[in-house]
ZAGU-465796 format. One record per residue (C-alpha): residue number from 1; residue in three letters; x, z, y. Coordinates in steps of 0.2 Angstrom, whole numbers, plus 2048, in hexadecimal, padded with zeros to 3 digits. Each point is the difference from the previous one (the first is absolute). Layout:
BEGIN
   n res  px  pz  py
 NUM ALA   X   Z   Y
...
This chain:
BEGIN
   n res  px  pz  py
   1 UNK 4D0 269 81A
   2 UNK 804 812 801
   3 UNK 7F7 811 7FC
   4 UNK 800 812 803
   5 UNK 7FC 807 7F0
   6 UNK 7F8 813 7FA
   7 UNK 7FF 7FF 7EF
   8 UNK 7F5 80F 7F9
   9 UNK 7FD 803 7ED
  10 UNK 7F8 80F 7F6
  11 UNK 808 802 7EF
  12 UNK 7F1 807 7F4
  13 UNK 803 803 7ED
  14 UNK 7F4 7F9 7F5
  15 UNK 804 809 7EE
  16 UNK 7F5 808 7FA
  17 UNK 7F3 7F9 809
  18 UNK 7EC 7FC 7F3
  19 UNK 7FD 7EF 805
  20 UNK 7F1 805 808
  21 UNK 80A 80B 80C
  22 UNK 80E 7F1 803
  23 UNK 7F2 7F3 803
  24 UNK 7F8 80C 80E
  25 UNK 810 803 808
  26 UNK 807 7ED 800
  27 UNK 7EE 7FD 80A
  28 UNK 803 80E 80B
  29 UNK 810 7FA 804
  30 UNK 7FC 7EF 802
  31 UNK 7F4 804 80E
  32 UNK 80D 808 809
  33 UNK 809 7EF 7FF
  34 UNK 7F3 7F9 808
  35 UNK 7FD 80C 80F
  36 UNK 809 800 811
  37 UNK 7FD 7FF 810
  38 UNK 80B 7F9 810
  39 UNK 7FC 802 813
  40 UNK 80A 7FB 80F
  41 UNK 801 808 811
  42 UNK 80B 7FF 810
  43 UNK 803 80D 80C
  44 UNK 7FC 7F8 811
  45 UNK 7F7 7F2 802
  46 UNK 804 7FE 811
  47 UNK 813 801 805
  48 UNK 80A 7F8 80D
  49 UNK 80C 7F3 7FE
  50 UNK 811 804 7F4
  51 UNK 7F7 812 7FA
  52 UNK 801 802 7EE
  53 UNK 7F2 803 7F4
  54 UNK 7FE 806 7F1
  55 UNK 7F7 7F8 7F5
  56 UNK 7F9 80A 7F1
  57 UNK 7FC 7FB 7EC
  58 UNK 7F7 80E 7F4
  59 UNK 7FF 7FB 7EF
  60 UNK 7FA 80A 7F5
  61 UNK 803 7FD 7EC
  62 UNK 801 80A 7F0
  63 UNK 811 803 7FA
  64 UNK 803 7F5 7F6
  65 UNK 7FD 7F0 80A
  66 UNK 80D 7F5 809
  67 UNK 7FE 7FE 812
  68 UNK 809 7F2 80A
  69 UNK 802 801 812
  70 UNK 802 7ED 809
  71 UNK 811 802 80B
  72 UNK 805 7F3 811
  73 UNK 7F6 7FA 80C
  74 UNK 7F1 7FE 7FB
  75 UNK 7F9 807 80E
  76 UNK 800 7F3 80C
  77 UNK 7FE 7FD 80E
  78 UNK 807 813 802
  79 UNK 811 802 7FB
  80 UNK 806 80D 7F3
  81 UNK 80E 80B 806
  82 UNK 801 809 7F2
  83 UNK 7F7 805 7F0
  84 UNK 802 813 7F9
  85 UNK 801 805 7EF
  86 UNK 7F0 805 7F8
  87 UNK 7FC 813 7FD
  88 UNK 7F4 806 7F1
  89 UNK 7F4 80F 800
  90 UNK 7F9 803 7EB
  91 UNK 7F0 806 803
  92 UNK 7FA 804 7ED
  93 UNK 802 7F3 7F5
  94 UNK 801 7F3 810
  95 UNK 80F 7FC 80B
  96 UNK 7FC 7FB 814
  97 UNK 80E 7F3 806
  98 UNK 803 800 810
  99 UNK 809 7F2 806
 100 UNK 806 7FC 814
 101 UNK 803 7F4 80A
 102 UNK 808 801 812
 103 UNK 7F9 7EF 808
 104 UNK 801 7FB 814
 105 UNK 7FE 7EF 80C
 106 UNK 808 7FA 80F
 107 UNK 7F2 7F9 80A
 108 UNK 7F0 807 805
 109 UNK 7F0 7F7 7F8
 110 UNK 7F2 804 7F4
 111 UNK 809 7FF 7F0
 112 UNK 7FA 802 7ED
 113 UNK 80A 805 7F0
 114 UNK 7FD 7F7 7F3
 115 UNK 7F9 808 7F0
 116 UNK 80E 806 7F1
 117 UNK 801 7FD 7F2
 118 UNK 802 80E 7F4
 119 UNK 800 7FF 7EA
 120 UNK 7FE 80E 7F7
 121 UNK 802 7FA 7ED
 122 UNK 7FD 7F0 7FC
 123 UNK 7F0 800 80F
 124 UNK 802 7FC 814
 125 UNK 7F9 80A 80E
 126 UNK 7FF 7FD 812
 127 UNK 7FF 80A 80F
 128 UNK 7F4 7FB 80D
 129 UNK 807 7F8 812
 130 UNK 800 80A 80E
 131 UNK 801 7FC 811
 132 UNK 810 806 80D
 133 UNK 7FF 7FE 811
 134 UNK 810 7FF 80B
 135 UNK 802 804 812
 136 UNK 80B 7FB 80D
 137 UNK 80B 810 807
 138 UNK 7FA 805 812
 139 UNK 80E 802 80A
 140 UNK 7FE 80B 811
 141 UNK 809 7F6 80D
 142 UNK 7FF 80E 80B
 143 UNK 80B 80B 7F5
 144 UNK 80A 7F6 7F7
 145 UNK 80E 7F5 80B
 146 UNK 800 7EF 800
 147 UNK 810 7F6 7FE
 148 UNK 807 7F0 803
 149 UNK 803 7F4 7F1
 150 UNK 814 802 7FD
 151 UNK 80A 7F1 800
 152 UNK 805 7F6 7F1
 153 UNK 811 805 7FB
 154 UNK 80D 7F5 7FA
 155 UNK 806 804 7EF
 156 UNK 814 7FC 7FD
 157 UNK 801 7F9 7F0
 158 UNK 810 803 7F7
 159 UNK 80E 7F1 802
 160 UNK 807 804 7EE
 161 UNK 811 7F7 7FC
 162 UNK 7FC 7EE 803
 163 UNK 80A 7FD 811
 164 UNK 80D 806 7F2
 165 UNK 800 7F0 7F8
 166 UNK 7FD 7F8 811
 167 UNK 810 807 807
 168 UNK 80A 7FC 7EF
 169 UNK 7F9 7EF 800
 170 UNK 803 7FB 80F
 171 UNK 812 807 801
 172 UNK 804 7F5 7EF
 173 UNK 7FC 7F3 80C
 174 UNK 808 800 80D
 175 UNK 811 805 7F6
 176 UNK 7FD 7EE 7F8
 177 UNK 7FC 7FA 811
 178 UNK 811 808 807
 179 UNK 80C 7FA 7F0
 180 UNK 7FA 7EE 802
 181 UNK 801 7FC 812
 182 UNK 812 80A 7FF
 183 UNK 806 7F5 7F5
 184 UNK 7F7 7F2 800
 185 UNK 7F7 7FD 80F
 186 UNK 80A 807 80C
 187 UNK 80C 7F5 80B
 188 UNK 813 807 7FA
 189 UNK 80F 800 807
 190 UNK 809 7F0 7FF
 191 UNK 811 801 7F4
 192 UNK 80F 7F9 805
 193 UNK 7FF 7F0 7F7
 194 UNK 7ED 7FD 805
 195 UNK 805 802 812
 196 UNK 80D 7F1 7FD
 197 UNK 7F7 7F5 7F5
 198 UNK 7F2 802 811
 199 UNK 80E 7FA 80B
 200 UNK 803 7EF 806
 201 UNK 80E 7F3 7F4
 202 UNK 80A 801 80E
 203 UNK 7FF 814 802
 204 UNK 803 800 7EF
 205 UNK 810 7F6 800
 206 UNK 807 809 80F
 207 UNK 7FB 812 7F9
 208 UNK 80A 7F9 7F0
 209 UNK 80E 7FA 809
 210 UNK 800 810 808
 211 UNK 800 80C 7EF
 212 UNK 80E 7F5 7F9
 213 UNK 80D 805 810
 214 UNK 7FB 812 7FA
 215 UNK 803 7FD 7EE
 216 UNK 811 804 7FA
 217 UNK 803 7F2 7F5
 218 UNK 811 7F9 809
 219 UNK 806 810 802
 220 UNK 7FF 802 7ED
 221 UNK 806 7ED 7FE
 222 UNK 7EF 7FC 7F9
 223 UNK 801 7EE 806
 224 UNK 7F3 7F9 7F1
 225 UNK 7F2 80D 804
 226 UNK 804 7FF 813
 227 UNK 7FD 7EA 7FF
 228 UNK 7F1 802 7F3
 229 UNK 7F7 80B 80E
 230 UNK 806 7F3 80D
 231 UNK 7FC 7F1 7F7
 232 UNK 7EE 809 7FE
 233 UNK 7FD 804 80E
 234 UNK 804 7ED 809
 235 UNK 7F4 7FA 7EE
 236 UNK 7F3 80C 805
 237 UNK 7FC 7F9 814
 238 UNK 800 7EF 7FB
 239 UNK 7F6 801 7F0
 240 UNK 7F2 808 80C
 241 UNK 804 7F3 80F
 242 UNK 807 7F2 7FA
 243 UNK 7FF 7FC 7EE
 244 UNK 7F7 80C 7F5
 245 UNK 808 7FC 7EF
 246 UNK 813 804 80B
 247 UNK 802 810 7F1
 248 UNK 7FF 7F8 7F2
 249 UNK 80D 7F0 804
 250 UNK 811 7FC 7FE
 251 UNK 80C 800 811
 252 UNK 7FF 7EB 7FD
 253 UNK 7ED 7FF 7FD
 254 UNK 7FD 80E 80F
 255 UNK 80C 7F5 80C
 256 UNK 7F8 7EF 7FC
 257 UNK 7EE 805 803
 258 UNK 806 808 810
 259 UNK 806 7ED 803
 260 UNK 7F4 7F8 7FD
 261 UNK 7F5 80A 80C
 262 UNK 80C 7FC 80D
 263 UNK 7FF 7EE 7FE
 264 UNK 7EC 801 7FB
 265 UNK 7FE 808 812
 266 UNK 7F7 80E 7F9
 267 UNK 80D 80D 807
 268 UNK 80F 7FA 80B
 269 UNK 80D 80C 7F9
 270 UNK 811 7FB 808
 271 UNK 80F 7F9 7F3
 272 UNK 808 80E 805
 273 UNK 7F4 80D 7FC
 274 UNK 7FE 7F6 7F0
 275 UNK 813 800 7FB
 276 UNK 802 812 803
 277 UNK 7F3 806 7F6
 278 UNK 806 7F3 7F0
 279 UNK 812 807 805
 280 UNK 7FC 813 7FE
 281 UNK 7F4 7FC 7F1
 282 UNK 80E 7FA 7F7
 283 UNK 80C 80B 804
 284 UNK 7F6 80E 7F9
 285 UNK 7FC 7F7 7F0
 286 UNK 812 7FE 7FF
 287 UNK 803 814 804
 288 UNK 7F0 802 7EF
 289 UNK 804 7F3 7F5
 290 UNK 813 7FD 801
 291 UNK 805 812 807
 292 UNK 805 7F8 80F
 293 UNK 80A 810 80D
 294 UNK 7FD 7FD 812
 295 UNK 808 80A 80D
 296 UNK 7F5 80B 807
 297 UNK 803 7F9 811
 298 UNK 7F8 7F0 7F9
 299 UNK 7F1 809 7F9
 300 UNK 7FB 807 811
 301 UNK 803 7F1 808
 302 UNK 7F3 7F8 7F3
 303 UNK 7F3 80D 804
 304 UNK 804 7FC 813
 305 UNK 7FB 7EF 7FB
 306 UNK 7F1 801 7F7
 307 UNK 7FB 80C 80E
 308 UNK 801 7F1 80B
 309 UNK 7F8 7F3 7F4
 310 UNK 7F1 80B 7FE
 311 UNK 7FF 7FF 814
 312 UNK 801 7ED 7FF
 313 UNK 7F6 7FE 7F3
 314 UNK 7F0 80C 809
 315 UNK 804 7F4 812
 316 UNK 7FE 7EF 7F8
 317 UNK 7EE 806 7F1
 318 UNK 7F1 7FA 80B
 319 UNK 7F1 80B 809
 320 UNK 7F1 804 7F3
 321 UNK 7F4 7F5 801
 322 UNK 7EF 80A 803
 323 UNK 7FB 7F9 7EF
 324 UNK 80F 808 7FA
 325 UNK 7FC 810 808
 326 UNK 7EC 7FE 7FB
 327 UNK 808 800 7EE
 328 UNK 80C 80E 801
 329 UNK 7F0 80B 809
 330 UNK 7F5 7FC 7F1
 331 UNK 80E 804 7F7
 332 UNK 802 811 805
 333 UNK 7EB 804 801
 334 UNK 7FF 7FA 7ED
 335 UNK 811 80C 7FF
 336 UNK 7F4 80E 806
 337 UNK 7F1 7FD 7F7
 338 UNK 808 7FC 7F1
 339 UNK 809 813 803
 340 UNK 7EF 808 804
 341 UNK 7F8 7F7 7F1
 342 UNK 80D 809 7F5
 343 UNK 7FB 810 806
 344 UNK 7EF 800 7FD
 345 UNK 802 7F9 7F0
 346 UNK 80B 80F 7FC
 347 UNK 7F3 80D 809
 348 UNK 7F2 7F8 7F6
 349 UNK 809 801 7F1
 350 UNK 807 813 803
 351 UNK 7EF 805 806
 352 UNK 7F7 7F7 7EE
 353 UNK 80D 809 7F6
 354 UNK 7FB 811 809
 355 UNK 7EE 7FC 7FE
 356 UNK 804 7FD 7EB
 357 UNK 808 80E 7FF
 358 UNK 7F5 80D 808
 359 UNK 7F1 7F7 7F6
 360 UNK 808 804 7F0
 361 UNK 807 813 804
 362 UNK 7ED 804 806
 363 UNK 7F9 7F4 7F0
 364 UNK 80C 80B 7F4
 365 UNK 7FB 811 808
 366 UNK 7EF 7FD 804
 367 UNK 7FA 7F0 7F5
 368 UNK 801 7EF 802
 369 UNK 7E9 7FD 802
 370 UNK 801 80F 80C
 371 UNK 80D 7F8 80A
 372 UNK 7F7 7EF 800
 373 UNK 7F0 807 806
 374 UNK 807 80A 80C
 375 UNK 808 7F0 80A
 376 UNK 7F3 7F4 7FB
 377 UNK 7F0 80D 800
 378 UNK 7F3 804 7F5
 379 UNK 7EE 805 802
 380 UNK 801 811 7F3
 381 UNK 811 804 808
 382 UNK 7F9 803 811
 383 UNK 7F4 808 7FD
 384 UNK 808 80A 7F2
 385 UNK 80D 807 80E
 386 UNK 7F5 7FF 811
 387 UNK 7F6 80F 806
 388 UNK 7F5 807 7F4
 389 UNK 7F0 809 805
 390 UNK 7F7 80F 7F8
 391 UNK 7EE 802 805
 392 UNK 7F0 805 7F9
 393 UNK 7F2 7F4 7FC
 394 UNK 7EF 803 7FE
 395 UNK 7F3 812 7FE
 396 UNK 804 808 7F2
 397 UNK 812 7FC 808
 398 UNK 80E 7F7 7F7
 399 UNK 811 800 805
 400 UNK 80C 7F1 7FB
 401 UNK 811 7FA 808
 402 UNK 7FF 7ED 804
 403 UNK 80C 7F5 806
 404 UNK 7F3 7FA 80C
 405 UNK 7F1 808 807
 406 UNK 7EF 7FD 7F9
 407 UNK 7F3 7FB 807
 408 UNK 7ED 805 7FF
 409 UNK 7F6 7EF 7FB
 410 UNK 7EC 803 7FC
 411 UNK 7FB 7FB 7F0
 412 UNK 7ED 7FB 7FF
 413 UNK 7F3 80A 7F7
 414 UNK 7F4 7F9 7F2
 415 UNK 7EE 804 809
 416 UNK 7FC 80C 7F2
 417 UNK 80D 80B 801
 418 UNK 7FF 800 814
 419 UNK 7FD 811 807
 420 UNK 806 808 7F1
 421 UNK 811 7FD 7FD
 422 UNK 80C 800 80D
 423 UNK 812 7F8 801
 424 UNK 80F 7FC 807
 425 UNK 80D 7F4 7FD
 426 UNK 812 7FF 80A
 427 UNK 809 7EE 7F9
 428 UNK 810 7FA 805
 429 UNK 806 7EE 7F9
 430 UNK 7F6 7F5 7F4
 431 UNK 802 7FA 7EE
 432 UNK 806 7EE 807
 433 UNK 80F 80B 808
 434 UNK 804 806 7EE
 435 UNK 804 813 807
 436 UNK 7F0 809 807
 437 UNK 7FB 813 7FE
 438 UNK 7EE 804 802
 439 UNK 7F7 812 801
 440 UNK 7EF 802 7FE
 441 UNK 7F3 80E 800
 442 UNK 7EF 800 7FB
 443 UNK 7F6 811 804
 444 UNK 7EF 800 7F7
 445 UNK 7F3 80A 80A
 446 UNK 7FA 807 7EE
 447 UNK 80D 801 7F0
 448 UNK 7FB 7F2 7F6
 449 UNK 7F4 808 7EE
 450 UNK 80F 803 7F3
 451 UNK 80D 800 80D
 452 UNK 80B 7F0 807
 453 UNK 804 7F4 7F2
 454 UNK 814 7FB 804
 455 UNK 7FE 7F4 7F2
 456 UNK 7F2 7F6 80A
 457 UNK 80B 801 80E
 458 UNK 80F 7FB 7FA
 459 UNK 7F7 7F1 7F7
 460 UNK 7FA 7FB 813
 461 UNK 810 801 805
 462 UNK 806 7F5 7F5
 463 UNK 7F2 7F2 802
 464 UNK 803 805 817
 465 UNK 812 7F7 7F8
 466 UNK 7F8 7F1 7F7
 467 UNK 7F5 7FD 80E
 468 UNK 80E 7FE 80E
 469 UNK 808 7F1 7F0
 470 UNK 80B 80D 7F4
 471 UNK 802 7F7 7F0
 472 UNK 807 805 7EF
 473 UNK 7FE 813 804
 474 UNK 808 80D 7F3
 475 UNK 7FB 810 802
 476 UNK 809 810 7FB
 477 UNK 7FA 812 804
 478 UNK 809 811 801
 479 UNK 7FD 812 807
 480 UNK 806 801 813
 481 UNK 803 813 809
 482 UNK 806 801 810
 483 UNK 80E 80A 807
 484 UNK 7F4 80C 808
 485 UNK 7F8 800 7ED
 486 UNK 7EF 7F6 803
 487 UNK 7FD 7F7 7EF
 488 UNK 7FA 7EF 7FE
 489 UNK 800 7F0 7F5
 490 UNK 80C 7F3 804
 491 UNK 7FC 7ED 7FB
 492 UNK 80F 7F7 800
 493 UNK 805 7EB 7FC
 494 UNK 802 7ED 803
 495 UNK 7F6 7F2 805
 496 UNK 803 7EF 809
 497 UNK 7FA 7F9 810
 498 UNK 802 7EF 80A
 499 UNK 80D 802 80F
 500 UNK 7FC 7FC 80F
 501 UNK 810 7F9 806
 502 UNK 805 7F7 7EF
 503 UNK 7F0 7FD 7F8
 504 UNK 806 804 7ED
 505 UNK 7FB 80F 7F7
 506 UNK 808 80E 805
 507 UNK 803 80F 7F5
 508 UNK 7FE 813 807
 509 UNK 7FE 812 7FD
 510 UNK 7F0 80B 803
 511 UNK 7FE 813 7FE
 512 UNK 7ED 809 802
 513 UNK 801 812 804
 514 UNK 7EF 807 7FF
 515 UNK 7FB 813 804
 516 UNK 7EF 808 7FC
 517 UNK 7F8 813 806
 518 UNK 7EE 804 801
 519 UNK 7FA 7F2 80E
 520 UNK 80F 7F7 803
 521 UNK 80A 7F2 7FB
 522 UNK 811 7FB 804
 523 UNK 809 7F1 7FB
 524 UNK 812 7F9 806
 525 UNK 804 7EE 7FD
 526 UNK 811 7FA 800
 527 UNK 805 7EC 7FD
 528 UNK 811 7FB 800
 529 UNK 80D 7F2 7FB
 530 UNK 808 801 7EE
 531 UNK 814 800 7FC
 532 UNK 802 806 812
 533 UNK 809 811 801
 534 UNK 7FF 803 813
 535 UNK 7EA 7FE 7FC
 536 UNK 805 80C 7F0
 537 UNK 807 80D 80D
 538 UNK 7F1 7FE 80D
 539 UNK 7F3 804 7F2
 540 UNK 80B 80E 7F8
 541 UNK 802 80B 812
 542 UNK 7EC 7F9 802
 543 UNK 7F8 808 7F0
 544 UNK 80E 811 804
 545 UNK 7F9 804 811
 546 UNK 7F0 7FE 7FA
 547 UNK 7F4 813 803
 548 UNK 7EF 803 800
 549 UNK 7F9 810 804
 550 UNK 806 80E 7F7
 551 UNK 7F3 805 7F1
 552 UNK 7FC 816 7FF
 553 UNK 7FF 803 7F0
């Protein structure tokens, strides 16, 4: 509660005084203690809606006698708009205090203002009520211009930097996109070796047969390397058409299972054909093993004829049977889905070492929890970084910054203190949600004999918390001022409550802020989880915008 004071004091001097003479002046001067007067006035009682009126205190004292002024609205259901300093007149051994207020109302009515409250000493004095009336201001249509209502108009709100990000973002993505269909999904040009392994045996043989011609191994007398790549390639064509193990066996065991094809009737190679092939087969093992030195004419003439024999060889194989080509169909689809299988094991696997390492650059810079609940969500986090809102809540207003609106939600009224207290309480959240914030104001139609007592209220507070299942509550308390300088007592602690969604006791926080002027109380009531710094935040830039109306000294 807060005061204007005029404190007046007459210095006497007492030495020399007779007893006699002291005693009569101590009872003279104990009189005047107890003499004063106070009146109240206004200056209009009749005054039109928003018109200001002054409302006027004279008190007069001796001068040695405190005086205190009430200050805020106590003046309700009128408003006060501003309250002047007092002005002093000595009239003999007396002081006149005249004290103002400048008081107004918005809507038109029969109002009364309440009596004040005024203590001079250790005594109260009140001024008597006095009725206002308030009326509507007439308008002359027929002067002043009507208009039509403007429209609404839309308010641009800023875009800030986040299509920043946006834009970054997605263009991290879609160079990752770009590198990995580049060179891994994309469909690449085939090499030279790949587009020959794809061809056909016989391609193949004749391709290789080909290539040797434009080798220059007889030119440079080369006749081993020259018969290596001829035997090879005659080796190759019938390990893939004839017999698949034709690379890794001797001249003999090749001819003999050529053989005994022939006469199993599973490939009717001609004796010939047979002959030639074991003839040139041996004469290169000759040429490798025993340095052997054909003339080159010789050499040619054996590529002629394994050019011939290949020939023979791809007239006499047998059609494909469809099974066989079923096979070699199946073959090549599990070829392409074993390829495509690869790749997206290799994209996953890029794409999960990406995802790693951008989790832990963000997890060092910012923090592993707030990494977490960024990607996985968390309750205080939202609404720690949504939209705040700053309003004000109830008459006398108070203005708080919430992460949500409140809500007004009417609290019932005892029957005895119906028709003279009034209040209003705006909620959002309940205890069972762990985080809530409350504000409630209670306007008493007279100032309650001594004043409010905020240890009464705290102590209801309290028990409102019991009722709706607090347990173990430990209180703490502390001075609380506002950034705009309104002081009041802060009620701080712990207690325990079932939760709803796990049924075991749940531990949280609770903070009590409770304001008092002359008719008015104001409390604020925060709950909130414990060991959760994103709920630490919220409460912190709660209590920091709080501001009730600025106190005139």
């Amino acid at each position: 509660m807060n005061y204007d004071y005029r404190i007046f004091r007459i210095r006497t001097s007492i030495i020399g005084l007779s007893p006699a003479v002291f005693f009569a002046k101590t009872l003279f001067l104990f009189s005047f203690l107890s003499f004063s007067q106070v009146t109240s006035s206004i200056d209009s009682t009749v005054v039109k809606i928003g018109e200001q009126i002054t409302y006027e205190i004279q008190v007069e004292v001796d001068t040695s006698s405190l005086v205190v002024f009430s200050e805020g609205q106590t003046f309700s259901p009128l408003e006060m708009i501003e309250s002047y300093n007092a002005d002093t007149i000595r009239s003999n051994n007396n002081y006149k205090l005249i004290k103002k207020y400048g008081l107004t109302q918005f809507d038109s009515g029969a109002y009364t203002i309440p009596r004040q409250k005024i203590r001079i000493g250790d005594k109260t004095f009140f001024t008597d009520s006095i009725k206002v009336v308030v009326h509507n201001v007439a308008v002359d249509t027929t002067k002043q211009g009507l208009y039509d209502i403007k429209p609404i108009i839309d308010v641009r709100k800023t875009a800030g930097d986040w299509w920043k990000y946006v834009l970054l973002i997605i263009l991290l993505i879609g160079v990752i996109a770009f590198l990995l269909y580049w060179f891994i999904w994309r469909q690449k040009p085939l090499t030279e070796d790949e587009k020959i392994a794809m061809l056909p045996p016989y391609d193949r043989a004749k391709l290789a047969l080909k290539k040797l011609d434009e080798s220059h191994y007889l030119e440079q007398s080369e006749l081993k390397a020259y018969y290596s790549e001829l035997t090879l390639i005659i080796r190759k064509y019938l390990d893939e058409k004839v017999y698949d193990h034709s690379l890794e066996s001797t001249t003999d065991e090749l001819i003999e299972r050529l053989r005994l094809l022939k006469e199993g009737h599973q490939i009717d190679l001609s004796p010939n054909t047979i002959e030639n092939i074991e003839r040139i087969l041996k004469r290169a093992d000759l040429v490798k093993f025993a340095k052997s030195a054909p003339n080159t004419a010789l050499a040619e003439l054996d590529r002629n004829t394994i050019d011939a024999e290949i020939d023979h060889v791809k007239e006499v194989l047998p059609e494909p049977t469809e099974e066989e080509k079923l096979l070699d169909e199946k073959y090549r689809e599990a070829l392409e889905k074993r390829k495509k299988r690869r790749k997206i094991i290799i994209t996953s696997a890029i794409g999960i070492v990406i995802l790693m390492l951008t989790f832990t650059g963000f997890s060092l810079k910012y923090g592993f929890t707030y990494v977490k609940d960024t990607i996985i969500g968390h309750d205080s986090k939202e609404l720690l970084e949504g939209d705040w809102v700053t309003s004000q809540y109830g008459f006398p207003p108070v203005t708080l910054s919430t992460p949500k609106v409140l809500r007004r939600f009417e609290l019932p009224i005892p029957e005895d203190y119906k028709g003279s207290v009034n209040t209003t309480s705006f909620i959002y959240g309940t205890l069972m949600d762990e985080f809530s914030v409350a504000v409630n104001t209670t306007l008493y139609g007279q100032a309650p004999e001594g004043g409010i007592d905020i240890e009464k209220s705290i102590e209801g507070s309290l028990k409102g918390l019991e009722a709706q299942g607090a347990k173990d509550i430990v209180t703490l308390s502390d001075k609380f001022v506002t950034p705009n300088g309104a002081e009041g007592i802060k009620t701080y602690g712990t207690f325990r409550f079932d939760g709803l969604k796990t049924g075991n006791h749940v531990e949280a926080n609770y903070i009590f802020l409770h304001f008092t002027s002359e008719n008015v109380l104001q409390q604020i009531m925060l709950t909130y989880p414990v060991n959760d710094v994103y709920a630490d935040a919220i409460i912190d830039r709660i209590l920091n915008s709080v501001e009730l109306k600025p106190i005139t000294e």
